[in-house]
C-alpha atoms as one frame of an Amber mdcrd trajectory, in Angstrom:
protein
 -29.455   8.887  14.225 -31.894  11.104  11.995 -32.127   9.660   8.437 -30.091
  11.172   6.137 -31.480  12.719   3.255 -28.042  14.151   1.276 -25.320  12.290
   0.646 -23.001  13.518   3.487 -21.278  12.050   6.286 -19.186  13.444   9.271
 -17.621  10.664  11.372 -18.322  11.234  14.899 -15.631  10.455  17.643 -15.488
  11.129  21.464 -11.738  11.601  21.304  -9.152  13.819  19.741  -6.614  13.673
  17.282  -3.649  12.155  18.028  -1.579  15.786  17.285   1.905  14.102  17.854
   5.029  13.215  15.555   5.138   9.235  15.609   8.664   9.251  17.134   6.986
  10.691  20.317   4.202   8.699  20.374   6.420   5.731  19.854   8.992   6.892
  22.633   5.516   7.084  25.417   4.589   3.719  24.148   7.476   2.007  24.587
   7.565   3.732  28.069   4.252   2.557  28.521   4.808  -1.166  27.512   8.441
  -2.014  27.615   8.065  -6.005  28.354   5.141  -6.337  26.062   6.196  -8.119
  22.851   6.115  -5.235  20.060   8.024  -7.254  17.112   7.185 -10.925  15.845
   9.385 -11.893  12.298   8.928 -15.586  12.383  11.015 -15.856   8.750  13.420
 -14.429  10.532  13.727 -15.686  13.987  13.253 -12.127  15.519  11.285 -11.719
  18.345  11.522  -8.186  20.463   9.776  -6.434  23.145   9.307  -2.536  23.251
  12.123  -1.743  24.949  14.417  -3.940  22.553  12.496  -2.336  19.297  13.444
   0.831  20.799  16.845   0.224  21.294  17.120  -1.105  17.852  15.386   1.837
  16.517  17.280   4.270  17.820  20.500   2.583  16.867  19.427   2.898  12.868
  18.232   6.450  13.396  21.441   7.651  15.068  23.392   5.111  12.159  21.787
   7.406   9.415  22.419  10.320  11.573  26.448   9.513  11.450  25.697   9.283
   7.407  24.572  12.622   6.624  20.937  11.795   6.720  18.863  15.024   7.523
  14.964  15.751   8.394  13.448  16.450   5.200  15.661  13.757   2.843  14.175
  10.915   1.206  15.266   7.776   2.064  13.936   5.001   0.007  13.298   1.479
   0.903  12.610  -1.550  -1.131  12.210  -5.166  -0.026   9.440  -7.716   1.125
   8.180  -8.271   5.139  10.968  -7.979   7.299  12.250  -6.784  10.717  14.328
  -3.983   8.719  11.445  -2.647   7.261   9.950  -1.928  10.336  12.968  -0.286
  11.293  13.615   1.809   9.026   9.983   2.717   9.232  10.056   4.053  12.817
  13.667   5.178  12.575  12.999   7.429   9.254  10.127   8.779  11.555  12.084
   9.392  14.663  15.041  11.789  12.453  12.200  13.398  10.139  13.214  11.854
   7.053  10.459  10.851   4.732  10.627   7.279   4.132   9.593   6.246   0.105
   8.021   3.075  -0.199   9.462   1.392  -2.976   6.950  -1.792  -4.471   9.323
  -4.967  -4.136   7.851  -6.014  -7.390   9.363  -3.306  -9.098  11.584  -3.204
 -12.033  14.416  -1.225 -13.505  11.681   1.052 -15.123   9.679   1.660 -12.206
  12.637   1.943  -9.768  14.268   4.480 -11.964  11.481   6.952 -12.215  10.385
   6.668  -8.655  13.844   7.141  -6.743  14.189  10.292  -9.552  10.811  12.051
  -8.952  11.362  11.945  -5.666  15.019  12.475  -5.025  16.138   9.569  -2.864
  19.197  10.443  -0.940  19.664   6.792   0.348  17.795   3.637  -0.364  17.742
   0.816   1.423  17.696  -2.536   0.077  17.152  -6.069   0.604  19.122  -8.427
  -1.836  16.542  -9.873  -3.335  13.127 -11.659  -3.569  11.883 -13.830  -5.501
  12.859 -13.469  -9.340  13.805  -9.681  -8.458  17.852  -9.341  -7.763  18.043
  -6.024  -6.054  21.636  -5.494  -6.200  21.557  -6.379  -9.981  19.094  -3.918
 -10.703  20.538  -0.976  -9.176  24.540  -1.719 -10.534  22.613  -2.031 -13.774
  21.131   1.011 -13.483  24.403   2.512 -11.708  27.100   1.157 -12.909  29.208
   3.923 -10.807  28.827   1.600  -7.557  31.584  -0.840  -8.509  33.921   1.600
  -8.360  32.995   4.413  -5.785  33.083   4.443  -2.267  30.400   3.373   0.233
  27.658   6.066   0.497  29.873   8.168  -1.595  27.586   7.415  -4.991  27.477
   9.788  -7.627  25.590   8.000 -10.738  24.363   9.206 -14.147  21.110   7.704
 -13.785  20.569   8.914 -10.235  21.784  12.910  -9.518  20.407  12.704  -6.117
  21.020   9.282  -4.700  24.350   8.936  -2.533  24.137   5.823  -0.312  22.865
   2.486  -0.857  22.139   0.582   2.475  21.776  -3.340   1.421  20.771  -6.048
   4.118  22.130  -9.244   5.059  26.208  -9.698   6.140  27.442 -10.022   2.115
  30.254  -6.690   1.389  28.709  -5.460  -2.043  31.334  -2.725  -3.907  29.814
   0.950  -3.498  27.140  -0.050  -0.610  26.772   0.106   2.865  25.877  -2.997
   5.128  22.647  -2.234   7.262  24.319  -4.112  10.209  27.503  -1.904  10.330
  24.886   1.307   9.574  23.110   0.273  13.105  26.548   0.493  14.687  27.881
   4.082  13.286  26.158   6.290  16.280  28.007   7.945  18.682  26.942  10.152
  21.847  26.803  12.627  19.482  23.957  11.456  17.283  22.296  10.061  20.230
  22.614  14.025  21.279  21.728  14.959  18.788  18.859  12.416  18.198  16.510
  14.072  20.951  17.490  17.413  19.674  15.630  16.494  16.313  12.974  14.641
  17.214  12.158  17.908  19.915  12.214  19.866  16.361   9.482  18.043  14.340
   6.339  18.678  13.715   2.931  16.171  13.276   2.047  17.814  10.162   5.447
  17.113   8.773   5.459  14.859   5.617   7.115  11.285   7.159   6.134   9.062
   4.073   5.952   8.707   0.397   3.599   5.970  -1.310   3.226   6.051  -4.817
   0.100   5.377  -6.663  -0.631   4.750 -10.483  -1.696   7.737 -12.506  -4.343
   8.254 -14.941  -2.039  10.158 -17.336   0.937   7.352 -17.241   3.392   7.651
 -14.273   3.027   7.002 -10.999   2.203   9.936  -8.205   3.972  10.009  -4.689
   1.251  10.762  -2.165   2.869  12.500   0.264   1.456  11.730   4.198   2.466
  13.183   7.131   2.963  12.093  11.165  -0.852  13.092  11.729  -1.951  11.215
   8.692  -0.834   8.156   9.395  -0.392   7.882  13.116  -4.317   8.569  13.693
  -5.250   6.352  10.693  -3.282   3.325  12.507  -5.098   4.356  15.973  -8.353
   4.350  14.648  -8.156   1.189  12.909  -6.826  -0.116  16.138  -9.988   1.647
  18.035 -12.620  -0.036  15.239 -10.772  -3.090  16.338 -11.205  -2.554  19.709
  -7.577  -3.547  20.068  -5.531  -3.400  23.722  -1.995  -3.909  24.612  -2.565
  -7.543  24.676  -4.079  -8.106  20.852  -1.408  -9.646  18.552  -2.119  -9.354
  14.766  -0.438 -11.004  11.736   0.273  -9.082   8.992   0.433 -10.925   5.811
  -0.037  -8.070   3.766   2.484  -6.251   2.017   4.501  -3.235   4.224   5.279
  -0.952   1.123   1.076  -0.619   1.109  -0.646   1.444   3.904  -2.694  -1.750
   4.667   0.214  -3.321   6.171   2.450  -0.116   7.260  -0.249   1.329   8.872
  -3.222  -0.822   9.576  -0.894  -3.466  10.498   2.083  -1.559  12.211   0.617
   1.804  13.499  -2.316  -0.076  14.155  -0.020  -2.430  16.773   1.739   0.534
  18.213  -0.812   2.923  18.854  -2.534   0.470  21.879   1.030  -1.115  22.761
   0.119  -4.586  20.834   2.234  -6.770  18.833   2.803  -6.984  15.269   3.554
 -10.693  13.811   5.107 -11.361  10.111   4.412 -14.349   9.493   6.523 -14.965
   6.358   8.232 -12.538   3.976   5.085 -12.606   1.379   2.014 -13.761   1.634
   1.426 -17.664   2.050  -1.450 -19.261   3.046   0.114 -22.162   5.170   2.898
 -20.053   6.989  -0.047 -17.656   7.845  -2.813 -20.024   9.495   0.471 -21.691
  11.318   1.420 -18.572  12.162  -2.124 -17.603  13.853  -2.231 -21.086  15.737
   1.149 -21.190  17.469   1.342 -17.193  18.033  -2.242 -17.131  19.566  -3.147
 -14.086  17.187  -6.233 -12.220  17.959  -6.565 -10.692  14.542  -5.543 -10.804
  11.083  -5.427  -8.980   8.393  -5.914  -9.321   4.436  -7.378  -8.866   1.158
 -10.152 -11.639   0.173  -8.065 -13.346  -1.943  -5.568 -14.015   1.132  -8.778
 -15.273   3.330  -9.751 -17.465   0.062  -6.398 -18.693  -0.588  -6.135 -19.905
   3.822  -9.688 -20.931   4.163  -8.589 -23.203   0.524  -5.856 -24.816   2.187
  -5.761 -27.970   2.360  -4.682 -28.119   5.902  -6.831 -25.847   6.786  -9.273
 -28.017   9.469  -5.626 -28.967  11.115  -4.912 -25.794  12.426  -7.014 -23.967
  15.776  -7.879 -20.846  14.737 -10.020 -20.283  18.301  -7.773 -17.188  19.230
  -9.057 -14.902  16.302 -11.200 -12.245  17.545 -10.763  -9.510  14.363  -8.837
  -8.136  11.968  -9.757  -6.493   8.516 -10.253  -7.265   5.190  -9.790  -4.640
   2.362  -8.645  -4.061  -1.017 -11.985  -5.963  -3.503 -15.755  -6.355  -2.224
 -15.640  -9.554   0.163 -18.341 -12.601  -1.755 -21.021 -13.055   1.594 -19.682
 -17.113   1.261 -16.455 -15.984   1.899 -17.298 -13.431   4.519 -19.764 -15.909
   6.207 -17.054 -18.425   6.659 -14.413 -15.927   7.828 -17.311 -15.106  10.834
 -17.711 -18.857  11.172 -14.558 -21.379  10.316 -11.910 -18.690  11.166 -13.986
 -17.026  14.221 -13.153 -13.968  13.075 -16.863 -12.663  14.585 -15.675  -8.679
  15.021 -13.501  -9.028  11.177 -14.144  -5.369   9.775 -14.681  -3.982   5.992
 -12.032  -1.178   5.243 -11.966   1.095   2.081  -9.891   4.604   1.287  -6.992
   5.429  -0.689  -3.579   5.823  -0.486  -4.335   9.433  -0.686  -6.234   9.346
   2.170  -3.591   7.301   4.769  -5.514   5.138   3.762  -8.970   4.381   5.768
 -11.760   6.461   5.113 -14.469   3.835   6.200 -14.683   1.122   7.665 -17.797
  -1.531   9.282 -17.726  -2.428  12.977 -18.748  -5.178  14.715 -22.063  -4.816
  15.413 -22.661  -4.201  11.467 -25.443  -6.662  10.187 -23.693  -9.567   7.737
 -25.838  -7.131   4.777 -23.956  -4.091   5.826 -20.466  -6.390   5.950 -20.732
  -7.347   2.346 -23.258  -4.769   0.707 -21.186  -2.055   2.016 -17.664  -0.724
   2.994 -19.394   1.105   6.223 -19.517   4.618   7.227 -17.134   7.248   7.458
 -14.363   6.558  10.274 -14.053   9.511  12.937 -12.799  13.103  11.970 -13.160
  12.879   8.515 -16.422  13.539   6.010 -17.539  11.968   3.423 -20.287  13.653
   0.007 -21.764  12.386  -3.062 -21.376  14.710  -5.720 -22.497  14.996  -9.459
 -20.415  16.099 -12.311 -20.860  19.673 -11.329 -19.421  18.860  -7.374 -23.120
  18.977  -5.829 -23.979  16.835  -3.317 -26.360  14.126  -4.506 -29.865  13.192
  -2.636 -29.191   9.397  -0.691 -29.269   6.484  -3.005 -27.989   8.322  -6.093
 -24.596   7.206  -7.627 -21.981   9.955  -8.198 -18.032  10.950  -6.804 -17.118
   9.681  -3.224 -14.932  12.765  -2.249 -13.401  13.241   0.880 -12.110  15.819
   3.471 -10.306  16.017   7.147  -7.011  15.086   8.876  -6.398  11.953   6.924
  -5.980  13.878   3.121  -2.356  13.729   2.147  -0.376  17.461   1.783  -0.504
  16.385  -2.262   1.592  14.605  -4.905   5.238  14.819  -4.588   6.551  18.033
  -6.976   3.664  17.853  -8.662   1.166  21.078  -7.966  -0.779  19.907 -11.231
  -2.018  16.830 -10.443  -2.422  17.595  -6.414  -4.955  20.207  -7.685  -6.887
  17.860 -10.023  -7.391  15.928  -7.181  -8.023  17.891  -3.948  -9.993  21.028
  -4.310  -9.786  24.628  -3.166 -12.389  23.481  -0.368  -9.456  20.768   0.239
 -12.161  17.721  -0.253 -10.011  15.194  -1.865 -12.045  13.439  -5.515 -11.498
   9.619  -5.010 -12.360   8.895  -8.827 -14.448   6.338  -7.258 -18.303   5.935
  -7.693 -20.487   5.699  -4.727 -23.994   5.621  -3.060 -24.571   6.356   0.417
 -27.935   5.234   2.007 -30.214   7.133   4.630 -27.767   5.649   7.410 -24.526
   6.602   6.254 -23.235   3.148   4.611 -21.428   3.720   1.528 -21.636   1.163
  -1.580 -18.574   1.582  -3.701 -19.928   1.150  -7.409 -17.422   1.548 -10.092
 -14.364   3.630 -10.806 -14.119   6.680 -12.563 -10.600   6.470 -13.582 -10.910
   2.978 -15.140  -8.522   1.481 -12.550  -8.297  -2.486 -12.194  -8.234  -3.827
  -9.387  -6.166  -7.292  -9.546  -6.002  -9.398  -6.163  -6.056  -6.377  -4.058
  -3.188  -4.168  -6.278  -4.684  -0.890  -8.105  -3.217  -1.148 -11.763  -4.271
   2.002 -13.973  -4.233   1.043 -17.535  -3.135   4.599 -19.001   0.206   3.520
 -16.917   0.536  -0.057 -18.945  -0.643   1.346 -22.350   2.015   4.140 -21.573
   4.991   2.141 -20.841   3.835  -0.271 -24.013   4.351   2.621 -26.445   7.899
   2.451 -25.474   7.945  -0.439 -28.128   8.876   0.007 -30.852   6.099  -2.438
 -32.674   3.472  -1.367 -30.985   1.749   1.472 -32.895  -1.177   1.884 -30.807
  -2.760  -0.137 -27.824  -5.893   0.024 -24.855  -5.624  -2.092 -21.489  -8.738
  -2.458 -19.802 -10.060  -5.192 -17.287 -11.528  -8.738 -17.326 -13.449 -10.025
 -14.624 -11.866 -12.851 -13.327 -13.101 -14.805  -9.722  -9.935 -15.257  -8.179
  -8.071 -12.126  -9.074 -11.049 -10.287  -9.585 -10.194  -9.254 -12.367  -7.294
  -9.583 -15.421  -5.452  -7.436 -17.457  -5.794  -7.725 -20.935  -4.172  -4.696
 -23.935  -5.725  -5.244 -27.178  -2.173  -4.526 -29.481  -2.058  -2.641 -33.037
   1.214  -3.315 -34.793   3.126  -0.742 -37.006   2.469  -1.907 -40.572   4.515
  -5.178 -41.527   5.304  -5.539 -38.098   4.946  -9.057 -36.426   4.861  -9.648
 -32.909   3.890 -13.016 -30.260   1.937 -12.840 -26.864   5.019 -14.174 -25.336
   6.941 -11.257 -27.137   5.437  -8.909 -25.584   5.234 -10.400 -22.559   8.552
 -10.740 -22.439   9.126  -6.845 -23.013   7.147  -6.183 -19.629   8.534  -8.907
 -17.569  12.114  -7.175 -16.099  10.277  -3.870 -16.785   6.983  -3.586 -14.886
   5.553  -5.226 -12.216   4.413  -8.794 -12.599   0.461  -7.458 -11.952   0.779
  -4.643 -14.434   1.543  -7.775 -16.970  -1.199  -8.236 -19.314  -2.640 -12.056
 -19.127  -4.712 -11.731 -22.182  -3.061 -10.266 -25.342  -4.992  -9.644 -28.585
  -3.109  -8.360 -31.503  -6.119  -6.442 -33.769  -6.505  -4.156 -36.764  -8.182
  -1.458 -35.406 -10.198  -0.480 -31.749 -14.027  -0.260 -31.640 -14.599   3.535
 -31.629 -17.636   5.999 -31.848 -18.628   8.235 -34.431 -16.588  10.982 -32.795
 -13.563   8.836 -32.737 -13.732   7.736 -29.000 -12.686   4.307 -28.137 -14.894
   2.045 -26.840 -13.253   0.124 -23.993 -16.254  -1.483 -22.812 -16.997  -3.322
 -26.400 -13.637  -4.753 -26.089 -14.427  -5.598 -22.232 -17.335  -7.276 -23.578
 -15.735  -9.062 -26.871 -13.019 -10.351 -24.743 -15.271 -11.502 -21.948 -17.630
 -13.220 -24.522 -14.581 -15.263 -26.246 -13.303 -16.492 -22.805 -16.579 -17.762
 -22.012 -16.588 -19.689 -25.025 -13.761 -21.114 -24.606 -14.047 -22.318 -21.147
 -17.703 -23.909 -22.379 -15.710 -25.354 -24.957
């Protein structure tokens, strides 16, 4: 190709769009491949082919047909890895509902505000997971269950939510079983079933994934059939993936990294997708890649530190691994040389994007020197472009630093009820501003070089401190308070808030610690807590986040010397 000399990037592609709702695609795919295995849960002993992930499919979408559940309502779901998941994933799809993808590490908070700003009509639940009771959370936050009829809900807290769907065989008062749910269709909703799925549309929204804001709560990126259907095929394509790959997916569903480069990703070429445990853990994975014969695997680098770590990690054969990709935090060249090497992961690709942006916007290939691998996140993927542009939206000469913005099929339709904030993001051009800073060389490789918005980035999750500072106001104590991050090798980096009490107010670490803990997620926690007079600030009053960045990184290293 002809050296660049801007900082633009189309992503070429010899084949079209995918321009199909995912319930169609999924119906010629399971067609296409019924004995192939489409559906590995080892945690759960599940094991299915196409034509029983179908049938199982079908059987929840024609369940929440019987309930009331139309194209259009949200239905929210919140749990770790499981066979439901992916269920309710391609049976939300299949009846046009918009499936919300609730973070399992949520708390009361969090789960409050997102069901709201969104409307959920239905959630469905899992009982619990680790220290997070599910159950107890929502009859704490509506009470009303005890005493009102399955999927008959009508709560203070929650004016739009009706039904609440909770796995596993336990009878809960006010909610629905998931088992007996799979059993409510009739003919009728199997009628009417087709009827539906004849009626949508790709470019009808089919997902909800909310992403920290800037300016305190979290936005619902809104994605549609076409988004996310095409990102999962061409991250299957990069892999060059066939109906026989099989790839684990330790990575979290609720993100697009496992929801669509794990599951779409699968479906799109007819291959199977393999959980190997509910969350991520390091053992259950590498056993999981030796006895299933995986071909590729997926994670963030902390996930390929934490299995190449393991102690047992010379007992397992590994030989099958072909691929897979690692996103999320810039992969160390150690790590990424022995992911090539011990793990034979020779074709293992580099993935950025957004959530925004469904969520790949580029990705390395193969034949990508080991430079390009770690110096880089790769080019633009197909049928989408990438600028450079200065404060003022120009695009940038190569090799200067500025806004990675992007445009094509893989932008989101906007934030959730919220015209505002969709416009501060994606202009009237419709190029969407990632708040990221990049710098694209003469060939089209992109270096992602800091972040506009001031997000952290802790093993892989995005935390936005505006969101943490906002939800610590809500103390009382606290009179004022910044969050920033600390660089930290395993994580990548820490949170820390540097705290200003109220006058003759007194206050511990573990105080406020314990404020966040059944509030926020566990990552949004702050790990280093500094109560202080007053913030570092220039002469115009602005604080100075980076002094504090460097105070606090200047007293850890002096006490790990020490």
């Amino acid at each position: 190709m002809t050296a660049l000399t801007q900082s633009y990037y189309s992503g070429a592609s010899s084949t079209q769009i995918i321009y199909q709702t995912i319930g169609d695609y999924l119906d010629h795919i399971c067609e296409s491949f019924p004995d192939n295995e489409a559906l590995v849960v080892r945690h759960q002993n599940v094991r299915w082919t196409y034509a029983e992930f179908k049938r199982e499919i079908d059987r929840l979408a024609t369940g929440l047909l019987a309930l009331g559940i139309e194209p259009g309502d949200r239905v929210g779901i919140w749990g770790p890895n499981s066979s439901e998941w992916a269920l309710v994933q391609y049976a939300t799809a299949s009846i046009g509902a918009i499936m919300v993808c609730i973070n399992p590490a949520y708390r009361l908070h969090e789960l409050e505000y997102a069901l709201n700003k969104v409307g959920c009509r239905a959630i469905i639940t899992a009982e619990q997971f680790k220290t997070s009771h599910y159950l107890n959370m929502l009859q704490n936050l509506a009470p009303e269950l005890v005493s009102c009829p399955p999927g008959k809900l009508k709560a203070h807290n929650f004016p739009d939510l009706e039904m609440v769907i909770r796995m596993g065989e336990e009878a809960t008062s006010g909610m629905l079983n998931f088992s007996d749910v799979c059993a409510m269709g009739s003919e009728t909703e199997y009628a009417g079933l087709a009827e539906i799925k004849h009626s949508l549309r790709p470019d009808d929204p089919i997902n909800i994934q909310f992403t920290s804001g800037t300016t305190g709560s979290p936005k619902g990126a809104t994605l549609t059939h076409c988004n996310i259907l095409n990102n999962g095929y061409l991250c299957a394509s990069s892999m060059g993936f066939t109906d026989q790959d099989r790839l684990c997916i330790p990575v979290p569903l609720y993100h697009c990294f496992g929801m669509v480069m794990g599951n779409l990703a699968c479906l799109s070429r007819g291959a199977t997708a393999i959980y190997p445990s509910d969350a991520f853990d390091p053992l259950s994975t590498l056993q999981t890649v030796q006895d299933e014969k995986c071909t590729g695997l997926h994670g963030v680098p902390t996930m390929f530190i934490g299995e190449l770590d393991c102690a047992q990690f010379d007992e397992f054969d590994l030989s099958s691994l072909r691929t897979g990709i690692m996103a999320g935090a810039p992969c160390p060249t150690e790590v990424m040389k022995r992911v090539l090497g011990d793990m034979h992961m020779r074709d293992v690709l580099i993935a950025y994007g957004q959530t925004e942006t469904s969520p790949v916007n580029h990705i390395t290939l193969p034949d990508d020197s080991l430079e390009n691998r770690t110096g880089s996140v790769g080019k633009a993927v197909p049928w989408v472009e990438i600028k450079i542009t200065d404060e003022n939206n120009r695009v940038l000469p190569v090799g200067e630093k500025g806004e990675i913005c992007v445009r094509g099929y893989s932008v989101m339709q906007g934030y959730w009820n919220d015209e505002e904030r969709t416009r501060e993001t994606i202009d009237a051009a419709n190029w969407l501003h990632s708040g990221d800073l990049g710098v694209m060389d003469a060939h089209g490789y992109m270096q992602v070089v800091g972040r506009i918005k001031d997000m952290v980035i802790r093993g892989g999750e995005n935390v936005y401190p505006r969101e943490v500072e906002e939800f610590l106001y809500t103390n009382p104590k606290i009179a004022e308070v910044q969050v920033f991050g600390i660089p930290d090798p395993k994580m990548g980096e820490e949170i820390c808030a540097w705290v200003q009490l109220h006058p003759g107010e007194t206050m511990s670490e573990e105080e406020l610690k314990g404020f966040c803990r059944d509030q926020i997620t566990h990552f949004k926690i702050p790990r280093y807590v500094r109560f202080v007079e007053d913030f570092p600030m220039t002469v115009t009053g602005k604080i100075q986040k980076f002094i504090m960045r460097e105070q606090m990184q200047a007293e850890l290293t002096r006490a790990d010397a020490g």
